[in-house]
C-alpha positions as CSV (number, residue, x, y, z in Angstrom):
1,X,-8.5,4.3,-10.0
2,X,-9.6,2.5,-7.1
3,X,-8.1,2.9,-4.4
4,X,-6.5,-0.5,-2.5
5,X,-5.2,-2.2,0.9
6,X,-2.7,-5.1,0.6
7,X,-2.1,-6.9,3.4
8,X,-0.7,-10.2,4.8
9,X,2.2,-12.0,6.0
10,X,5.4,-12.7,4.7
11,X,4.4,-14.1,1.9
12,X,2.6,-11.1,0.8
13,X,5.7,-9.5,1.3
14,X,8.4,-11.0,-1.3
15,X,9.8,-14.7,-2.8
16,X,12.5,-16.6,-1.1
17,X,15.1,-18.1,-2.7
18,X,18.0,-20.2,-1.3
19,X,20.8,-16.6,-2.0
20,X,18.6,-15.1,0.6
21,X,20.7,-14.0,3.8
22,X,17.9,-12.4,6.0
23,X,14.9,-10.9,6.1
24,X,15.2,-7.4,4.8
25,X,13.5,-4.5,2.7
26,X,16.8,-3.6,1.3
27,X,16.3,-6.3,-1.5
28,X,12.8,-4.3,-2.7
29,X,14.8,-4.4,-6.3
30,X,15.5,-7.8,-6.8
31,X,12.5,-9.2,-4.9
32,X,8.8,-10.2,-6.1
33,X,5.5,-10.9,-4.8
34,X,1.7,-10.9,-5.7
35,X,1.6,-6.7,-6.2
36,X,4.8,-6.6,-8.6
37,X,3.3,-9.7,-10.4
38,X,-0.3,-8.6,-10.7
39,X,0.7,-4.6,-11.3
40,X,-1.9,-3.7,-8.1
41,X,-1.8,0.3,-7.5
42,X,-2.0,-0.6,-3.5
43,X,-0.9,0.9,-0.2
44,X,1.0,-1.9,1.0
45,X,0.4,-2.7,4.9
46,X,1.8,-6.3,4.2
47,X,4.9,-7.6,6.8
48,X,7.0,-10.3,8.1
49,X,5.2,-12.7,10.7
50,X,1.8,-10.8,10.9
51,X,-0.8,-12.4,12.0
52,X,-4.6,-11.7,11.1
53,X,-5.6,-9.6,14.0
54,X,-2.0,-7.4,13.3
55,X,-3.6,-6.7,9.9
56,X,-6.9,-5.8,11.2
57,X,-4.9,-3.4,13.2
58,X,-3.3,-2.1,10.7
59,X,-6.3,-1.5,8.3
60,X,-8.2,0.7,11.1
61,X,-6.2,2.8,10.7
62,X,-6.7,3.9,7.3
63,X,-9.5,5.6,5.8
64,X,-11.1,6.6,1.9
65,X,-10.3,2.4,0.6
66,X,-12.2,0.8,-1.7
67,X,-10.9,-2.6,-1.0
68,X,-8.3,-5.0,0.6
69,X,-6.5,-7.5,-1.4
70,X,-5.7,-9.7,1.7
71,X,-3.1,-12.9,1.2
72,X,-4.2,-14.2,4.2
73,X,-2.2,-15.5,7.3
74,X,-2.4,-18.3,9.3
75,X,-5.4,-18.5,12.3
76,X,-3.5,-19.8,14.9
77,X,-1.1,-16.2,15.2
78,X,-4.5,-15.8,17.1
79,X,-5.3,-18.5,19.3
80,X,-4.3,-17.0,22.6
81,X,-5.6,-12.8,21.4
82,X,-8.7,-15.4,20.9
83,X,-8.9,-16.8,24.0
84,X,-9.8,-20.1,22.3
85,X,-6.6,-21.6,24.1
86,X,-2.8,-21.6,24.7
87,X,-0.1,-22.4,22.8
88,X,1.0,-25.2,25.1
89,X,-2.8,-26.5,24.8
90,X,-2.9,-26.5,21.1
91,X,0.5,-28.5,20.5
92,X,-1.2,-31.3,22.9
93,X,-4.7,-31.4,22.0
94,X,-5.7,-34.2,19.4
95,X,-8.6,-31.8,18.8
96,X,-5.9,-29.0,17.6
97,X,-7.7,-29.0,13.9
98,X,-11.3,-27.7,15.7
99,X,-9.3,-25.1,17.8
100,X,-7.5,-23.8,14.6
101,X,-11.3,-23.9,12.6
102,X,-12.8,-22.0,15.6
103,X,-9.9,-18.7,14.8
104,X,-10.4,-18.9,11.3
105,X,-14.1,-18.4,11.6
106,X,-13.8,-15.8,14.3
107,X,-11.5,-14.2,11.9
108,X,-13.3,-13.8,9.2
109,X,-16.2,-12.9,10.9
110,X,-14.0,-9.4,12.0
111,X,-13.0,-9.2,8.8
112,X,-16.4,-9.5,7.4
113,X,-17.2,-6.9,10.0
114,X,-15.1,-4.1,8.1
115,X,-18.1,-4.2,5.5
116,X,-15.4,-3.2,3.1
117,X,-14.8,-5.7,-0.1
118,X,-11.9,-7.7,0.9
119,X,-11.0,-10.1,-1.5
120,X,-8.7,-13.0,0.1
121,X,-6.2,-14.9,-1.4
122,X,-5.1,-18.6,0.4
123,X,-1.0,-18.8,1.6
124,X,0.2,-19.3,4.6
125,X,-3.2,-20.8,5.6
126,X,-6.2,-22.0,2.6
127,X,-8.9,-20.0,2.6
128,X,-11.7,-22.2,4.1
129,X,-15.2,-22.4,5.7
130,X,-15.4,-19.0,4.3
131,X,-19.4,-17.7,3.2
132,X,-19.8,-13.8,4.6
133,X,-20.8,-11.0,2.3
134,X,-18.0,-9.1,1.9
135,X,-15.1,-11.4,1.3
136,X,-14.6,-12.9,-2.0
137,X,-12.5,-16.0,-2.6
138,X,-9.7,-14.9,-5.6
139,X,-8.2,-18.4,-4.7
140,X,-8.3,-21.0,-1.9
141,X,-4.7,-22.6,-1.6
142,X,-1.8,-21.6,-2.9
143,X,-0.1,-24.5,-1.3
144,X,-2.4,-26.8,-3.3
145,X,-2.1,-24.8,-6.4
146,X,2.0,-25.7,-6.3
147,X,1.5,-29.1,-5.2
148,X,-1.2,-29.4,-8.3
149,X,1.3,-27.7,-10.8
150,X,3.8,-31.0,-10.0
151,X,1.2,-34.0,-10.6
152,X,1.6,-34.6,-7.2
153,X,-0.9,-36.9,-5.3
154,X,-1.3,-35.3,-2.3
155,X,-4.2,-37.7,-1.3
156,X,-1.2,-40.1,-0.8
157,X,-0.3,-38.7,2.3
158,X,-3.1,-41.1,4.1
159,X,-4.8,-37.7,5.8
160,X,-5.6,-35.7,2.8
161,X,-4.3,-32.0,2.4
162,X,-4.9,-28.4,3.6
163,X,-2.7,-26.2,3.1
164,X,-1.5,-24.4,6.5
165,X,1.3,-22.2,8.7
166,X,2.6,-25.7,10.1
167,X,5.7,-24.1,10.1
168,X,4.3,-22.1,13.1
169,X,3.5,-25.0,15.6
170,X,6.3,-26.4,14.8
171,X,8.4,-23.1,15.8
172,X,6.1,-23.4,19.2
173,X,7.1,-27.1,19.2
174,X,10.8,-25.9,19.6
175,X,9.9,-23.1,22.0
176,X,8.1,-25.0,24.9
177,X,9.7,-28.0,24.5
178,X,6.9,-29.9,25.2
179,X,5.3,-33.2,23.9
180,X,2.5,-32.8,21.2
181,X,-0.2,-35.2,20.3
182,X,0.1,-37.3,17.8
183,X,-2.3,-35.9,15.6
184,X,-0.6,-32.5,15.3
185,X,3.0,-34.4,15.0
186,X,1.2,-35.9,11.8
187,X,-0.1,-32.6,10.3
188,X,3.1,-31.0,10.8
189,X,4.4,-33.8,9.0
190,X,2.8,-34.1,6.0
191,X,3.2,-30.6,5.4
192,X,6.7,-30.4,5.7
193,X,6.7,-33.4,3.1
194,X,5.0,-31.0,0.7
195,X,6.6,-28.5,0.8
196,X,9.7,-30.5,0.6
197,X,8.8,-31.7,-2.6
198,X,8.1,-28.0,-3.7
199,X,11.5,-27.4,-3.0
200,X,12.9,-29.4,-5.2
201,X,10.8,-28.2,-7.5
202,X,12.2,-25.0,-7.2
203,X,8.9,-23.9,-6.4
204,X,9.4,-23.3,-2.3
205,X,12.4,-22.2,-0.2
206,X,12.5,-23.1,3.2
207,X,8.9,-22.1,4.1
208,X,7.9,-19.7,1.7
209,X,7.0,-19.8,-2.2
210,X,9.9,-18.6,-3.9
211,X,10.4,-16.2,-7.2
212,X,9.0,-19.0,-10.0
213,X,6.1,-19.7,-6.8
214,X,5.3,-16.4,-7.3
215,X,4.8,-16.2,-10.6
216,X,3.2,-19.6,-11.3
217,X,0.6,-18.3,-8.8
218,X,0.5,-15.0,-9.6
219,X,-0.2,-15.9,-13.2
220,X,-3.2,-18.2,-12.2
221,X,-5.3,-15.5,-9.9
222,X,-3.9,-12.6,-12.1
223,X,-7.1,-12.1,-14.3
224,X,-9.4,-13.5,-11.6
225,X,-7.7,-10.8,-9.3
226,X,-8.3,-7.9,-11.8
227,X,-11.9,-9.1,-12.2
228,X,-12.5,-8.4,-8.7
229,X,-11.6,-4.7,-8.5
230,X,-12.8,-3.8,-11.8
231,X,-16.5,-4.4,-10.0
232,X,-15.6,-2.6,-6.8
C-alpha cells in the first residue's frame, strides 16, 4: 500500500452545507470531502485557511511518503511570505492578476522542489501555468467543473473564467478598508456571480463546494485519481 500525504485547505477538509453552524472537527461523521469520496489510505495534514506555504510546512515534517494528494490553495495566502507585495498593494494594483501568477509559479516551483510525486487537484485556486516534473495535474478547476455540470456560459461574464480564492481579497477588502482597482472589484465579482449560481444549484454553500459538490467532483477525478498512485 502506498503510503500518502493529503493536504490543502478547507476544502480538502469537508462540504458545507447551509445546517452548518461553525467550523469544527466534531462533525467528522456527518461530513465528506475528496478522501471519504475517493477511499485514499492518507495521513491527512489538510486544515481550515491554510495557505500553500503552511502545507509545505507541514509536509517537512514527515518522512517515508510516496506521494501527496494536494487540493491545492489559493497563491495569494502567500503574497506578503513572498515578498512579491502587500496586501494593501494587491487590492489596488490593476496588475493584481501578474502579482497573483508570479506566487503561483513560485509555489509550485517549492513544491516541485520536494522531488516527491505530488499530484494536485484545482479548488480554491485552478491549477495553472503548471509544467515541472513532479506534479501531475488529476484536475485543473473544480470551480469550472461545477459551473460546467450546470450548462452555464461562463464566457458570458465579458472577462472569461478562472477559478480562484476571491473570497480572500475580498475578506482583505473588508479588513483595510481601502479602495481597490477596478480590475480586481471585477474579478471579485464575477466570481461571486458563479458561485452564486452554484448555490442555487445546491452545488456551493457560501464559499465552499458543498456535500453533492463533493461528490459530483469526487466522482469525476476518482479513477483519474486512483490511476495516479497505482504508478507511484
Amino acid at each position: 500500500m502506498k503510503n500518502l500525504l493529503y493536504v490543502g485547505p478547507s476544502w480538502a477538509v469537508r462540504d458545507f452545507n447551509s445546517t452548518d453552524t461553525q467550523l469544527t472537527n466534531s462533525l467528522q461523521s456527518t461530513y465528506t470531502n475528496i478522501k471519504k469520496e475517493c477511499n485514499l489510505k492518507v495521513t491527512d495534514l489538510s486544515e481550515y485557511g491554510a495557505s500553500n506555504f503552511d502545507m509545505l510546512d507541514k509536509i517537512k515534517s514527515h518522512s517515508g511518503y510516496d506521494g501527496i494528494v494536494w487540493v491545492y490553495c489559493e497563491p495569494i495566502h502567500d503574497l506578503e511570505l513572498l515578498n512579491i507585495c502587500s496586501k494593501q498593494e494587491f487590492l489596488t494594483s490593476p496588475d493584481f492578476w501578474n502579482m497573483r501568477a508570479l506566487a503561483n509559479k513560485h509555489t509550485l516551483d517549492e513544491m516541485n522542489n520536494l522531488n516527491i510525486p505530488i499530484g494536485l487537484i484545482g479548488s480554491h485556486s485552478d491549477i495553472f501555468d503548471c509544467n515541472h516534473r513532479n506534479l501531475t495535474i488529476i484536475h485543473d478547476s473544480w470551480q469550472l467543473f461545477l459551473i460546467d455540470s450546470i450548462n452555464y456560459d461562463y464566457v458570458d461574464v465579458g472577462r472569461g473564467f478562472q477559478g480562484w480564492g476571491a473570497d480572500v481579497a475580498h475578506r482583505w477588502m473588508a479588513q483595510y478598508r481601502i479602495n481597490p482597482s477596478k480590475e480586481i472589484t471585477d474579478k471579485i465579482t464575477d466570481t461571486f456571480f458563479l458561485w452564486s449560481l452554484l448555490i442555487e444549484k445546491d452545488l456551493f454553500w457560501e464559499v465552499h463546494p458543498s456535500r453533492k459538490g463533493n461528490e459530483l467532483f469526487s466522482k469525476k477525478i476518482n479513477k483519474p485519481l486512483h490511476l495516479w498512485i497505482d504508478k507511484l
